[in-house]
N, C-alpha and C positions, 0 to 999 in steps of 0.2 A: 352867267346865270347864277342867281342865290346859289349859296351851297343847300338849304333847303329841299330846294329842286334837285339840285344835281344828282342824282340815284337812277334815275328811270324817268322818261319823259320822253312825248311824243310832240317833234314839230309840226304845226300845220300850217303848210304852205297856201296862202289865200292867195296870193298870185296865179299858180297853177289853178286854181279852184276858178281862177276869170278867166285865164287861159282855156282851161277844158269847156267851160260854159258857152266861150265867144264859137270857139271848133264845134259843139254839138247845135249851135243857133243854125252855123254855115251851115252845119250837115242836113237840117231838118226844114231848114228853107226861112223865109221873112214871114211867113201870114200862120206862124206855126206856135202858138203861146207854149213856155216854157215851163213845165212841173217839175220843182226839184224836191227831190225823193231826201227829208231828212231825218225819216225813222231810224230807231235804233240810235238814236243820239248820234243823225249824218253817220249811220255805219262805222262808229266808233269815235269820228273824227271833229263830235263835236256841233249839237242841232243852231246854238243859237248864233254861235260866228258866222258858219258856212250859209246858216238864214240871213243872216243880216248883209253877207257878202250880195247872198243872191239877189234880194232885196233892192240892192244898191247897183247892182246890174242892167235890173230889169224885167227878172225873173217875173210869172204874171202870178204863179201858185207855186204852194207847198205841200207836201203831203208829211204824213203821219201815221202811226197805229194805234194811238189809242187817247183819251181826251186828255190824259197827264203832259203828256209831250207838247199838245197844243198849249196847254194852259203854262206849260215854262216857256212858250214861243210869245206869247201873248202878256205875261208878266217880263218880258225882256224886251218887249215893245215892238216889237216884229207883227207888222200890218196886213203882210200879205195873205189872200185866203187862204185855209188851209185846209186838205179832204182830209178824213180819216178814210184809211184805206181801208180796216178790216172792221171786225163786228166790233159793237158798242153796246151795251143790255140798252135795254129801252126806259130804262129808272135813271139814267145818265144823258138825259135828252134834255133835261135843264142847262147842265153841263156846257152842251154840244153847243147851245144857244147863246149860253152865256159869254161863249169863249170866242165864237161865229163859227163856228165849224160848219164843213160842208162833210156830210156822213154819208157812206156810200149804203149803199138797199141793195141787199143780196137774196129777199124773200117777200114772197107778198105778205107771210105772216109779223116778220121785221118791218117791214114798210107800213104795217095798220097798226102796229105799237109801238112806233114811231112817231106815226102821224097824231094819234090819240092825246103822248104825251107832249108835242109839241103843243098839242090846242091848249090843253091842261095846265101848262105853263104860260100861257097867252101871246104863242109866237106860233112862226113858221119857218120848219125846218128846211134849209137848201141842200139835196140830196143830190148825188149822181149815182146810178143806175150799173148796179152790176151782172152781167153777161159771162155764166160759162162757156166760153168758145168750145174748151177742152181741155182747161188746166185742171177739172174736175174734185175742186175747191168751190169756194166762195160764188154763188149768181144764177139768176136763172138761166138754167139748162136750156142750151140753142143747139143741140143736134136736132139730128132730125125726126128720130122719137116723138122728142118732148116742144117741138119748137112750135106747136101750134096754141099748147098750154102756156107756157111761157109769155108768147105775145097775149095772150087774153090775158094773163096775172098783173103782165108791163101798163097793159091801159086800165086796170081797175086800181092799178098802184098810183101812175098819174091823175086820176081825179082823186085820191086823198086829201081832203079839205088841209091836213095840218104838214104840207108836203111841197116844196117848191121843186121842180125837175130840172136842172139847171147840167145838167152831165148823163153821157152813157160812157162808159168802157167795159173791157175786157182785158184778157190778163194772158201773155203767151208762154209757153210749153218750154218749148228747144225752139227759140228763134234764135239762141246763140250758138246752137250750132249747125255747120257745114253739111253734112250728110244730104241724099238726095229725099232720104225719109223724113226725116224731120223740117226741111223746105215744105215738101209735101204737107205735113202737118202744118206748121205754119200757115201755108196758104189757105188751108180747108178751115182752122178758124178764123182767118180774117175776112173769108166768105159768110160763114156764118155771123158773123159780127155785121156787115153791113145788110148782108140780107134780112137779118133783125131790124135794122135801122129805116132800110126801104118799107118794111110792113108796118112799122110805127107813124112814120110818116106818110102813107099811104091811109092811115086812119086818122090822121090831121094834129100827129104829135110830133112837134120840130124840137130837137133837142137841140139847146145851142152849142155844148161843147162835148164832144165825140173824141176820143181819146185810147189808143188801145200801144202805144208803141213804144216797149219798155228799153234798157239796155241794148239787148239784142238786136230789136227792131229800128233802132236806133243809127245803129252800125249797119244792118246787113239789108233794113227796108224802109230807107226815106222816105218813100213813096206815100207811106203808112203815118204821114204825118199826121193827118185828118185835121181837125181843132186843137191839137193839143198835144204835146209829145212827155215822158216822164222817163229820163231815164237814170236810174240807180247807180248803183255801182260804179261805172262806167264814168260817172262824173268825177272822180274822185280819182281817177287815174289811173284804175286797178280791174283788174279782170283782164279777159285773155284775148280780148278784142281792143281793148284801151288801144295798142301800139296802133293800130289800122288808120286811125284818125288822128294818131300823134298827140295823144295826152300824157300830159305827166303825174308822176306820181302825188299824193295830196300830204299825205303821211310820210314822217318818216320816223321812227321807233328808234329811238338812241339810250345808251345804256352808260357806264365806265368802267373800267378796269379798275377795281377796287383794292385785289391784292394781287400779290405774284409769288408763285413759290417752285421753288426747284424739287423735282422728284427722282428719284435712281428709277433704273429700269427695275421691271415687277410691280412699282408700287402701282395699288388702284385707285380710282375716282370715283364718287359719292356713293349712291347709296348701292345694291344690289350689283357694284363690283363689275358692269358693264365694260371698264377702259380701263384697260393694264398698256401703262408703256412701255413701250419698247426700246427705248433708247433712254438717255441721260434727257429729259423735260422740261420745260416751262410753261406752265401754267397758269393763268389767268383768270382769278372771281371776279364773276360779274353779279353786281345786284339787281340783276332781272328774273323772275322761274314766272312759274305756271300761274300764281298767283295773279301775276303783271299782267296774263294774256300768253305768257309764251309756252305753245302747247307740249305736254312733256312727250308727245309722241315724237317731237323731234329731237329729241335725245339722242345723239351720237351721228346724225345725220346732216340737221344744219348748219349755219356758221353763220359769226357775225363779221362785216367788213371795218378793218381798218386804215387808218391813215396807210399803213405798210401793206393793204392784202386781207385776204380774207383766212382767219381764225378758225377754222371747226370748231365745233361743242364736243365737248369729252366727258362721256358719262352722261348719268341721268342728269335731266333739268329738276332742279328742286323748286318748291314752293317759292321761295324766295332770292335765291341765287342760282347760276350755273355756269360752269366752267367751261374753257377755251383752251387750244393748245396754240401755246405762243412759240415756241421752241426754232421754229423759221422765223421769226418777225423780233430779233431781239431788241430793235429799235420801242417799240412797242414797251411802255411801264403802267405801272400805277397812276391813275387819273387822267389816262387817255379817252378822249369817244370813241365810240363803236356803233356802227349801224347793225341794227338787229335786221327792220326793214328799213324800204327805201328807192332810192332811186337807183344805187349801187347792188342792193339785195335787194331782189323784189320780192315782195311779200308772194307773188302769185306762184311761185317755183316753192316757198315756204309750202304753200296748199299744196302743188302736187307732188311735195315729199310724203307732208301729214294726209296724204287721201281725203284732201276736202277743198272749201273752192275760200277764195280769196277771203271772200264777205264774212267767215267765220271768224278770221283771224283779225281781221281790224275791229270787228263788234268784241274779238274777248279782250281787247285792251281796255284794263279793266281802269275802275272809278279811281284807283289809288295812283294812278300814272298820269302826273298833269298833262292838260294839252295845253304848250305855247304857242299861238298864233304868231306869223311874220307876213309881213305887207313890203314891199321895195326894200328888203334886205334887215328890217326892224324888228324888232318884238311890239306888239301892240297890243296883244291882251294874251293872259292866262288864266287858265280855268282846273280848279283842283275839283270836284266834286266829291269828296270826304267830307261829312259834315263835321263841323268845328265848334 
């Protein structure tokens, strides 16, 4: 790698990324189109590669959060449809059109100043339909309260002249976890979600593509494929269910041993004096900190792995460096790699150190930390995103 590069840099394995895609195709069935989830810039790991891989797959759609993300998919030449998953103001409907976005309706009020400004512009928006089961977010409300309102707002939204209906979903809770309560939950929105579906259709509206089964639903309710399956995280290698269906990691977060220095016992590390050794030390700067993405709540808790074993962090993580206790590994020098995350370190055990879940910690791998792409063992592309 350029010395350039070499400081900090995140590989990203597109093999595994075909690998995970082909293992979520089997799990979800043949007649089940594919939505790959690449908000958040692919959850850290990079929107316009991991698009273009999917793309080249076979993948049928993409999703997003917001119209900027489309429009770098779409200036990078990435064809395939793409939903915006969350709100969009309705003054960014040219936008949506421009770019071909499919915009999701979470309101009959969003759905009529939608619809308004798509006429306004002299087109017609292709929308999909959002449904609160009971993530008690984003969509018209389908308990059973509100569910009779809800379907009457659904069919006065469907004849919106500036509106193509072309999708329903819904969005689930804890379908990723195990517990008999939250199954329970699980199941009681995916009732509500079709029994929505059968009353639409019962008033003579066939939605073509029905879609509700995220991650979670992914792994734990195939069943749940309907039209269309989207699953997040989980593509990628990461989260707590990944193992279940034998994917690999997609990322892997590598750093170098920059300096090395010897300390007596007593002396202490960085700031606020956290790590006093105890013994005769070797110590290890790494030019990675919080800056990079690596959260300083793991301060004296995580480690990074090397050729020799896994390193502890010693003392606080700084902004921009943080240190390692080398002292067992004295194979281990200056301008060694180190996996921060990984296949070796998994980022997911990083989260339930730092008290948070995977998807935090790949999205804070921040703009300054190139992503290398690898394909059958190569470099094939890199992406700094630092404007230059």
């Amino acid at each position: 790698m350029e010395s350039t590069l070499r400081r900090t840099w995140a590989e990203i394995d597109l093999d595994a990324l075909a690998h995970n895609y082909r293992a979520l195709r089997a799990q979800m069935g043949p007649e089940a189109r594919f939505l790959g989830v690449v908000k958040a810039d692919a959850y850290g790991h990079g929107a316009i590669e991991t698009a273009r891989t999917r793309e080249e797959l076979g993948a049928e759609y993409l999703a997003i959060s917001n119209v900027d993300e489309a429009r770098e998919l779409r200036l990078a030449g990435v064809g395939l449809p793409i939903l915006q998953l969350g709100m969009t103001p309705a003054d960014q409907t040219a936008a949506l059109l421009e770019n071909r976005v499919t915009q999701a309706v979470w309101s009959e009020a969003a759905g009529e100043a939608l619809s308004r400004e798509a006429e306004r512009a002299g087109g017609r928006l292709r929308v999909h339909l959002k449904l609160d089961t009971g993530m008690s977010r984003l969509g018209f409300q389908c308990d059973e309260a509100r569910f009779e309102d809800s379907l009457a707002a659904l069919r006065r939204v469907c004849a919106l002249p500036g509106l193509e209906v072309e999708g329903v979903f819904t969005h689930f809770a804890v379908s990723d976890e195990d517990s008999e309560e939250s199954r329970a939950y699980t199941l009681l929105q995916h009732r509500r979600f079709t029994a929505m579906l059968g009353r639409l259709e019962e008033a003579g509206i066939a939605i073509p593509l029905r879609h509700c089964a995220n991650s979670g639903a992914t792994v734990g309710y195939p069943q749940f494929a309907h039209d269309m399956f989207r699953p997040g995280i989980i593509t990628y290698g990461i989260g707590h269910q990944a193992h279940l269906l034998g994917l690999r990691p997609v990322m892997t977060l590598k750093t170098v041993v920059g300096a090395v220095k010897a300390f007596d016992p007593g002396v202490t590390v960085s700031y606020g004096r956290t790590f006093r050794a105890e013994r005769p030390s070797r110590v290890g700067v790494l030019p990675i900190g919080y800056a990079d993405g690596l959260h300083r709540t793991l301060s004296n808790r995580w480690r990074v792995w090397t050729a020799q074993g896994p390193a502890p962090i010693t003392g606080r993580i700084c902004m921009d460096m943080c240190m390692v206790d080398l002292t067992d590994l004295p194979a281990v020098g200056e301008g060694d790699e180190v996996e921060v995350y990984g296949p070796r370190n998994s980022v997911n055990e990083a989260a339930a150190l730092a008290g948070t879940i995977s998807y935090e910690l790949t999205c804070a791998v921040s703009k300054r930390v190139p992503r290398v792409y690898r394909r059958n063992g190569r470099e094939i592309a890199r992406e700094l995103l630092l404007r230059t």
